[in-house]
C-alpha positions as CSV (number, residue, x, y, z in Angstrom):
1,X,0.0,0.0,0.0
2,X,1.1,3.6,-0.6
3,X,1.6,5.5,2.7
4,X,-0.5,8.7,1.6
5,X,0.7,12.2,2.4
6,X,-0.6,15.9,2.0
7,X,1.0,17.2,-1.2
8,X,2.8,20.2,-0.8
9,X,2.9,23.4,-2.8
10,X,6.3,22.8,-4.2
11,X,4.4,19.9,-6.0
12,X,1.8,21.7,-7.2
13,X,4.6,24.2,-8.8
14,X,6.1,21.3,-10.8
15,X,2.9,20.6,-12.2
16,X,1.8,24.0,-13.2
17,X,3.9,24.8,-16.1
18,X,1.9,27.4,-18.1
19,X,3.1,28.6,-21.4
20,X,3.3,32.4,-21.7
21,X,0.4,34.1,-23.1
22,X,0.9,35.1,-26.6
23,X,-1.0,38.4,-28.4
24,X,-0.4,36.9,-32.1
25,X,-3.1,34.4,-32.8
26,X,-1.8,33.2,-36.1
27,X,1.3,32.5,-34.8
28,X,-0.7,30.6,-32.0
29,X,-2.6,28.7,-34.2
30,X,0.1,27.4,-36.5
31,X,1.9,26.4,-33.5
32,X,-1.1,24.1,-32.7
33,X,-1.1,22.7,-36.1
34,X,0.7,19.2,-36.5
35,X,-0.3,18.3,-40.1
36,X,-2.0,19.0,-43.1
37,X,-5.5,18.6,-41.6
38,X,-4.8,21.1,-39.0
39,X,-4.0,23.8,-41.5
40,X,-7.1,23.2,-43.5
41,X,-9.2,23.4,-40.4
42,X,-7.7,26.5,-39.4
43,X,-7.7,27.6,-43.2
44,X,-11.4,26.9,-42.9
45,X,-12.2,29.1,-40.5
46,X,-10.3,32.2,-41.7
47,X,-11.1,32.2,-45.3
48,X,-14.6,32.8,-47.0
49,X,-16.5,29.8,-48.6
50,X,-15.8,31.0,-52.0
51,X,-12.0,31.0,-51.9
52,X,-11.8,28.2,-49.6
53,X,-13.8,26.1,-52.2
54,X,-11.7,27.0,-54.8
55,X,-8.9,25.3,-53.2
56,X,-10.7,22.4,-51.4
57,X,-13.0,21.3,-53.8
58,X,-12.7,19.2,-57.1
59,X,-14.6,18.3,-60.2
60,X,-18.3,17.2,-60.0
61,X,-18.7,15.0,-57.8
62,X,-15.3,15.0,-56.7
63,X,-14.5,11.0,-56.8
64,X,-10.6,11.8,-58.6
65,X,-10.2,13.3,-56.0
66,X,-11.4,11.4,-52.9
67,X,-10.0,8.1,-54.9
68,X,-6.4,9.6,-55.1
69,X,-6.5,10.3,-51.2
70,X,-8.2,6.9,-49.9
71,X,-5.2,5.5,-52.8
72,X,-2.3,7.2,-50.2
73,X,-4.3,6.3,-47.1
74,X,-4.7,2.7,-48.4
75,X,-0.6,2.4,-48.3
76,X,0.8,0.0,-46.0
77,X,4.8,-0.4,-45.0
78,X,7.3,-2.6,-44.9
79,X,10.0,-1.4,-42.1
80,X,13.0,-2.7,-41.7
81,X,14.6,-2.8,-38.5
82,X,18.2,-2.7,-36.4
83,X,19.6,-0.2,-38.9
84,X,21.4,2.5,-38.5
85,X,18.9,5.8,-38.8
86,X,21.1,8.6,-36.9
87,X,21.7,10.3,-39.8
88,X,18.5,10.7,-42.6
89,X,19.3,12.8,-45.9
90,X,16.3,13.8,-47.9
91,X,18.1,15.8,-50.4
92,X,17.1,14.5,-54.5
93,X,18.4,15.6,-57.9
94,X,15.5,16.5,-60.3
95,X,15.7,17.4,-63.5
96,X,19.6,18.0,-63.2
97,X,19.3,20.3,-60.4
98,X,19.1,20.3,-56.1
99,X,15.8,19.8,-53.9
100,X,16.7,19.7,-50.4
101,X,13.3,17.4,-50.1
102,X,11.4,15.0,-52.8
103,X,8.9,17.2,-53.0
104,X,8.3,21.0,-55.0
105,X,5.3,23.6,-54.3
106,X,2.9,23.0,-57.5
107,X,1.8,25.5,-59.4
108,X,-1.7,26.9,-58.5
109,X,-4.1,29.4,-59.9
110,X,-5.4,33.0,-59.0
111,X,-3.4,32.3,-55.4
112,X,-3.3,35.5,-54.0
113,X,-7.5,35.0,-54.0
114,X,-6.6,32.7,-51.0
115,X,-4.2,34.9,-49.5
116,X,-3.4,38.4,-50.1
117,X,0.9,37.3,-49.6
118,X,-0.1,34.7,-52.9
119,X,2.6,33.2,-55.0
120,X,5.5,35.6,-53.3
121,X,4.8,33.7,-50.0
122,X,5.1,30.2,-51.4
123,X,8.7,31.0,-53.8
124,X,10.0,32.6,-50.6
125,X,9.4,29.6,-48.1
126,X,10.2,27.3,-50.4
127,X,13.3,29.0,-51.5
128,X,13.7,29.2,-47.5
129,X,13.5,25.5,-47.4
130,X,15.4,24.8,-50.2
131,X,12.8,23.1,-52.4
132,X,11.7,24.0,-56.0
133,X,8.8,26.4,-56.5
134,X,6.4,26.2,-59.6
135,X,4.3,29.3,-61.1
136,X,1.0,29.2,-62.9
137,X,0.3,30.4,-66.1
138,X,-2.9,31.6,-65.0
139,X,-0.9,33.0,-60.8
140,X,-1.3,36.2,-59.7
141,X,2.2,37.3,-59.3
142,X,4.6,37.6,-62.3
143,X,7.9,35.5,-63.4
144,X,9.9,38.7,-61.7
145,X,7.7,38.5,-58.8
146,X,8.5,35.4,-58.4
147,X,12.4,35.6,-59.1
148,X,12.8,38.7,-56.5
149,X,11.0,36.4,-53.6
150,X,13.2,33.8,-54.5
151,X,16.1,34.9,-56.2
152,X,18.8,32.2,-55.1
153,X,15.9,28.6,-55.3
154,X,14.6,27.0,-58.3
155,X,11.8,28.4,-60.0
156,X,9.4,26.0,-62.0
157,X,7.4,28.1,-64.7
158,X,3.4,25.9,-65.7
159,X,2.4,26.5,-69.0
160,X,-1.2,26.3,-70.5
161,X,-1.5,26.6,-74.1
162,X,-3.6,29.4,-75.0
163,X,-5.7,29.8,-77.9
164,X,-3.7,33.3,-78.8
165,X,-0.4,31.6,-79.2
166,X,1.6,34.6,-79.5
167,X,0.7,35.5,-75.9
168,X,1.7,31.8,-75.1
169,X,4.9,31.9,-76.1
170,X,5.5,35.7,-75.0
171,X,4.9,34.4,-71.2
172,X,7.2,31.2,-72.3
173,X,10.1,33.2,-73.5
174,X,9.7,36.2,-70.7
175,X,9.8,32.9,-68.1
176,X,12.8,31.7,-69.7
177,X,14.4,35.0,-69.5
178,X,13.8,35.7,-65.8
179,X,15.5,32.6,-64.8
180,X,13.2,29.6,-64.3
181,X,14.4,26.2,-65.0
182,X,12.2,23.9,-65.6
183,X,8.9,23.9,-67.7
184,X,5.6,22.3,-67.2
185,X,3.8,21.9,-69.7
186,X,0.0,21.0,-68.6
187,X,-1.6,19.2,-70.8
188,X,-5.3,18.2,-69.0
189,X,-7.2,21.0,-69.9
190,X,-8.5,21.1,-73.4
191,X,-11.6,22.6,-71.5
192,X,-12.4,23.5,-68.0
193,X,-13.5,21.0,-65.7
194,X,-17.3,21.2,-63.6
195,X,-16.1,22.5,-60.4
196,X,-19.8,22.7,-59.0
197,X,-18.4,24.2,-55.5
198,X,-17.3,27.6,-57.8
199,X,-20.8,27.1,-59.2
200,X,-23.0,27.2,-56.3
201,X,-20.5,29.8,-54.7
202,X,-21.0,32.1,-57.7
203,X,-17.5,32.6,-57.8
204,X,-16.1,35.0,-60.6
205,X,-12.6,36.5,-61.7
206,X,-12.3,39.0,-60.2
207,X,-14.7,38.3,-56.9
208,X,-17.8,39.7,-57.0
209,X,-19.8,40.1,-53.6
210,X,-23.7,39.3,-53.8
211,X,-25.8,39.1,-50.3
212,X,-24.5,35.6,-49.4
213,X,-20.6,36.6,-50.0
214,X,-20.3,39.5,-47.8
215,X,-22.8,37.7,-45.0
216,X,-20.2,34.8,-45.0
217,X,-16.8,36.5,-45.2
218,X,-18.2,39.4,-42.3
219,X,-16.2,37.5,-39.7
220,X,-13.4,36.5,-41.9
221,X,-11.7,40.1,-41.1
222,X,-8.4,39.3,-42.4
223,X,-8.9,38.0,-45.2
224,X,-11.1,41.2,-45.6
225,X,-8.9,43.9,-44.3
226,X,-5.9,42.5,-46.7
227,X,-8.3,42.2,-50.3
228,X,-9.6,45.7,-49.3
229,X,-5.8,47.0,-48.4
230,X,-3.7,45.8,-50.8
231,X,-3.0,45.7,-54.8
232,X,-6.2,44.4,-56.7
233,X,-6.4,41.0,-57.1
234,X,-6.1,40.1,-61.0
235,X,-3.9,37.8,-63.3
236,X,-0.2,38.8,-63.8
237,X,-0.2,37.6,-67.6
238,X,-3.9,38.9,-68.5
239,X,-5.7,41.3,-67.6
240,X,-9.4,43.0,-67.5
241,X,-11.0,39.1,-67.9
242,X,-14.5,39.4,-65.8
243,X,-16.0,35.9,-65.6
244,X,-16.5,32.8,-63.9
245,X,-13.6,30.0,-63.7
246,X,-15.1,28.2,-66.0
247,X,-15.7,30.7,-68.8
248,X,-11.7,31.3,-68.3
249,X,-10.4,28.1,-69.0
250,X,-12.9,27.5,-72.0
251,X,-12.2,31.7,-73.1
252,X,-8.0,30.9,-73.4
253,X,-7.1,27.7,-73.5
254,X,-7.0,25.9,-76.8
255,X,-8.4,22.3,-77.3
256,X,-6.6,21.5,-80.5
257,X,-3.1,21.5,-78.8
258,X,-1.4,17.8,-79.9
259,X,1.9,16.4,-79.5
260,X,3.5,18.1,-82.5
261,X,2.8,21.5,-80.2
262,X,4.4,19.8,-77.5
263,X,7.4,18.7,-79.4
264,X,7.3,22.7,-80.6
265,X,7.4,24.1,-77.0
266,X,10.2,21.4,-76.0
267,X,12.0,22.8,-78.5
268,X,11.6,26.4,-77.6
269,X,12.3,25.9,-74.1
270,X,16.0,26.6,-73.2
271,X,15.4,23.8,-70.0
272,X,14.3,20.8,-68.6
273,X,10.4,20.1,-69.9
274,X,8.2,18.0,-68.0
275,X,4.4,16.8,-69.5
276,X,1.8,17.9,-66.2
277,X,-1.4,15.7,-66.5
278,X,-0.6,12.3,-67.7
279,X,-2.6,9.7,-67.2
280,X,-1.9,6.5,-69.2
281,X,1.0,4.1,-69.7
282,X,0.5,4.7,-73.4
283,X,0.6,8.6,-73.5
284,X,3.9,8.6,-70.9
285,X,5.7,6.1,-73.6
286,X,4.5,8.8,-76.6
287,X,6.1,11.6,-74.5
288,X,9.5,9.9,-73.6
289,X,9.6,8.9,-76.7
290,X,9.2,12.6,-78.0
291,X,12.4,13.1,-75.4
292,X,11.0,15.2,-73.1
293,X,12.7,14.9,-69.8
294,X,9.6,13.5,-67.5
295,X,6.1,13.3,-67.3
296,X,3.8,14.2,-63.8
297,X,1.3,11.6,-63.7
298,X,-1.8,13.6,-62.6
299,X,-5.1,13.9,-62.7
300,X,-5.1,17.9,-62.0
301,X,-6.1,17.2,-58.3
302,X,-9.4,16.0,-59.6
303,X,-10.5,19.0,-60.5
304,X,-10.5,18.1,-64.4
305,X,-12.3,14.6,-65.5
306,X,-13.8,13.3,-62.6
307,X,-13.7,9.5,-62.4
308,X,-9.9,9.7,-64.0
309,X,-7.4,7.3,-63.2
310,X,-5.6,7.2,-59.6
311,X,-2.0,9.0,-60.3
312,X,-0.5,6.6,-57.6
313,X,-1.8,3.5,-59.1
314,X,-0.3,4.2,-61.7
315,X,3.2,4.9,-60.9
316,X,5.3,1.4,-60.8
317,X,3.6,0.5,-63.9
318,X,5.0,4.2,-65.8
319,X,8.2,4.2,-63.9
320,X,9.1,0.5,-64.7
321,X,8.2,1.0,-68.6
322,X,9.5,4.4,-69.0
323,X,13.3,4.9,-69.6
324,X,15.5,5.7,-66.5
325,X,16.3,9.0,-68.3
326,X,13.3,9.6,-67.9
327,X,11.5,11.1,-64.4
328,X,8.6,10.3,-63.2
329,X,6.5,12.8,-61.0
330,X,3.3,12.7,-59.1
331,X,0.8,15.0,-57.6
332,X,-2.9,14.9,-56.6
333,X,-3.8,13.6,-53.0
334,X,-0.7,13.9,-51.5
335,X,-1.6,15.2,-47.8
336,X,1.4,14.1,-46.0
337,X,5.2,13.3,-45.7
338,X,4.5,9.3,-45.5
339,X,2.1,9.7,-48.8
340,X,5.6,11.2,-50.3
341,X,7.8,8.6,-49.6
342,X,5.3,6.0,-50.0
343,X,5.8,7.8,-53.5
344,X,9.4,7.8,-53.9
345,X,9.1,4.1,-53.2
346,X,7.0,3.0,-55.9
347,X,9.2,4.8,-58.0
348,X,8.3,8.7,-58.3
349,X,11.5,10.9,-58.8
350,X,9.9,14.3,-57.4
351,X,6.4,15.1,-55.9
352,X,4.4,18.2,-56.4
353,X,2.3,19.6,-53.5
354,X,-1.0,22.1,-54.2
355,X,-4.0,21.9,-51.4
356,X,-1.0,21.3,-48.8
357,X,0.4,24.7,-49.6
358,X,-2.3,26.6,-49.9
359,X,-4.0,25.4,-46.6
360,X,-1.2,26.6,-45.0
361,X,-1.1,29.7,-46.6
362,X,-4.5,30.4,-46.0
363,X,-4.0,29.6,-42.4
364,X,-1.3,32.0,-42.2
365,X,0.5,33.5,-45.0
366,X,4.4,33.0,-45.7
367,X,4.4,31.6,-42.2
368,X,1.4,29.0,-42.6
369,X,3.3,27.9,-45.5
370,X,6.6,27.8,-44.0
371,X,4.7,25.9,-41.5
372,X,3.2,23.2,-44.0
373,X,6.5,22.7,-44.9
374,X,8.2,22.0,-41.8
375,X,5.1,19.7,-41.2
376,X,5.7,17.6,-44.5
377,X,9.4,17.6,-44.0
378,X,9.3,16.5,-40.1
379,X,6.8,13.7,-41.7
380,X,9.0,12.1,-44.4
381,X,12.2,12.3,-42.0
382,X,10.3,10.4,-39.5
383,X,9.0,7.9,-42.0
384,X,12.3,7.0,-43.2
385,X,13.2,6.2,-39.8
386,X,11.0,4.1,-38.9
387,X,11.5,2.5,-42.5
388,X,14.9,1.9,-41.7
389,X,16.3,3.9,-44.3
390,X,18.4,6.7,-44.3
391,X,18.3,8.5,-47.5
392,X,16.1,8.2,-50.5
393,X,18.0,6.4,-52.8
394,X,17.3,3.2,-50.0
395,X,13.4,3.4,-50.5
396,X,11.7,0.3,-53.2
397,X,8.9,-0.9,-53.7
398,X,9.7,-3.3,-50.8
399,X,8.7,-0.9,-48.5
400,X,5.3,-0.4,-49.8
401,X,2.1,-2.7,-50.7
402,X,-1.1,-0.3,-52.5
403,X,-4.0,-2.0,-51.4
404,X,-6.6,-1.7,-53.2
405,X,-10.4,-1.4,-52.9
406,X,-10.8,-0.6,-57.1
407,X,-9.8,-3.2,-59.2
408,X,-10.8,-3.5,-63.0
409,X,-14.0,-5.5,-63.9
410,X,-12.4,-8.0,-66.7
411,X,-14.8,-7.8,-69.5
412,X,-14.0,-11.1,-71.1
């Protein structure tokens, strides 16, 4: 039996250890935020329905999506154990430069809607963090926007092909010339997909506010006090277009584009091209074989053809039929440091990140994403640990079984 006692106030003081009151909320929040879902909660709550929707949602009714997710969550490991783990090195080469990580911030549309800090916040952290940063075609900051917040990190430029070619290649070329590296050339969007959650939101370029917008962003007071306060919010390669998302994509981008346009752009490019938005073994072979220097397996994050196939399925099959010249990416679905060594595993050279940005962002600016980083990066070192592996160039398909709940019907 214990022999009880009356505690003293010295024990009490051991036990009361409070931290010290802080004044900054958003630094408070993002301290309380220990992965991806945190951020979206918090991003949730900060930014209007419209602009929060934008990001979050997908295509229709959003299955390419929700598959590509359950595909990651469906992963299960193989660890090794009694090895040596002290030391972990994340660092890859892609596309014949440095990542200090396997993964790159994707590129991602009209971002300063989300946040008023937009594209500058995402070049700078990633630069910060020594990982790759990718502009849109259709961003809100411009290739020397991007260059100044990031001046010394690699810059990925996104191209869409637009029906006015000239203009095309006059953001091409003025990419080129402000010192980004690698093209991505995005080749999913010979129309705009359904995105029904811009639909029912109303949502137009530039915002417009009806009854129902200003009711639900009243209480968003950031997000309000920094559209109201700073530069208008508009695309940096085009301007005065006054529309919905949808009437965008269908108004500039051109649906005849084929492979002798890609081969075209390849060779205008001074760089590394990789093909964004492949989605079968049989278009990855024609685009190696046209010697472009990878191909991103992606289904645009679903928000394109809904029902498309699963980018992670399809990895080992690509990367074991594809020359080793030639790298295989991924994006779409990956919420996590384990989904991006599960990736690097199955064969995936690099990994692009979109919603996982742009949570944090919206959660807190350059510091929410600098936040979503650290979270992804804490993620994959701890993974590889408790893989048993210390750098990347250890991870196989060993270490990972996909199981599946989608398997083909054979129609024989």
């Amino acid at each position: 039996m214990n022999e009880r006692r009356i505690p003293k106030p010295a024990d009490f003081a051991e036990l009361l250890r409070f931290k010290s009151p802080t004044l900054d909320r958003t630094a408070a929040r993002l301290a309380n935020a220990h992965t991806i879902a945190d951020l979206r909660a918090i991003a949730k709550k900060v930014t209007p329905k419209a602009p929060f929707d934008y990001t979050d949602g997908a295509a229709e009714a959003e299955l390419s999506l929700a598959r590509a997710r359950q595909a990651f969550d469906d992963v299960e490991f193989h660890p090794a154990i009694l090895r040596d783990v002290s030391e972990i090195d994340t660092s890859v080469e892609v596309c014949g430069g440095a990542s200090s990580h396997p993964f790159g911030i994707a590129p991602t549309g009209f971002t300063r809607m989300m946040h008023s800090a937009g594209e500058r916040a995402g070049a700078a952290a990633a630069g910060a963090a020594g990982i790759p940063f990718s502009l849109s075609t259709v961003g809100t900051a411009t290739p020397e926007d991007v260059i100044a917040a990031n001046p010394h990190g690699r810059n990925f430029f996104q191209l869409y092909m637009w029906k006015d070619r000239d203009r095309s290649m006059d953001v091409l070329d003025r990419a080129a010339a402000a010192g980004f590296d690698v093209l991505l050339v995005t080749v999913d969007v010979p129309i705009g997909g359904a995105r029904l959650r811009d639909r029912y939101n109303g949502l137009t370029i530039p915002p417009t506010l009806t009854a129902g917008t200003v009711l639900n962003a009243i209480p968003k007071v950031r997000w309000w006090t920094d559209f109201l306060t700073t530069e208008p919010l508009e695309f940096s390669t085009f301007k005065g277009f006054d529309g919905t998302v949808a009437d965008l994509l269908d108004t500039m981008f051109d649906p005849t584009v084929d492979y002798e346009d890609l081969r075209w752009i390849k060779d205008r490019w001074p760089g590394p091209v990789v093909v964004k938005g492949v989605q079968t073994l049989a278009d990855a072979k024609r685009c190696a074989d046209l010697g472009v220097d990878g191909v991103l397996l992606s289904n645009h994050g679903g928000r394109q053809l809904d029902r498309a196939p699963v980018p992670f399925h399809l990895l080992p099959t690509v990367r074991r039929e594809l020359p080793d010249d030639v790298e295989v990416w991924i994006d779409t679905g990956i919420m996590s440091g384990a989904d991006v060594v599960a990736a690097v595993a199955q064969g995936a050279a690099f990994t692009l990140v979109g919603r996982a940005y742009l949570y944090g962002l919206m959660a807190g600016g350059r510091r929410g994403v600098d936040r979503a980083i650290e979270i992804l990066t804490d993620e994959i070192t701890r993974t590889m640990k408790l893989l048993g592996v210390s750098s990347l160039a250890e991870l196989e398909p060993g270490h990972v079984s996909q199981l599946r709940r989608l398997l083909p019907i054979d129609p024989r």
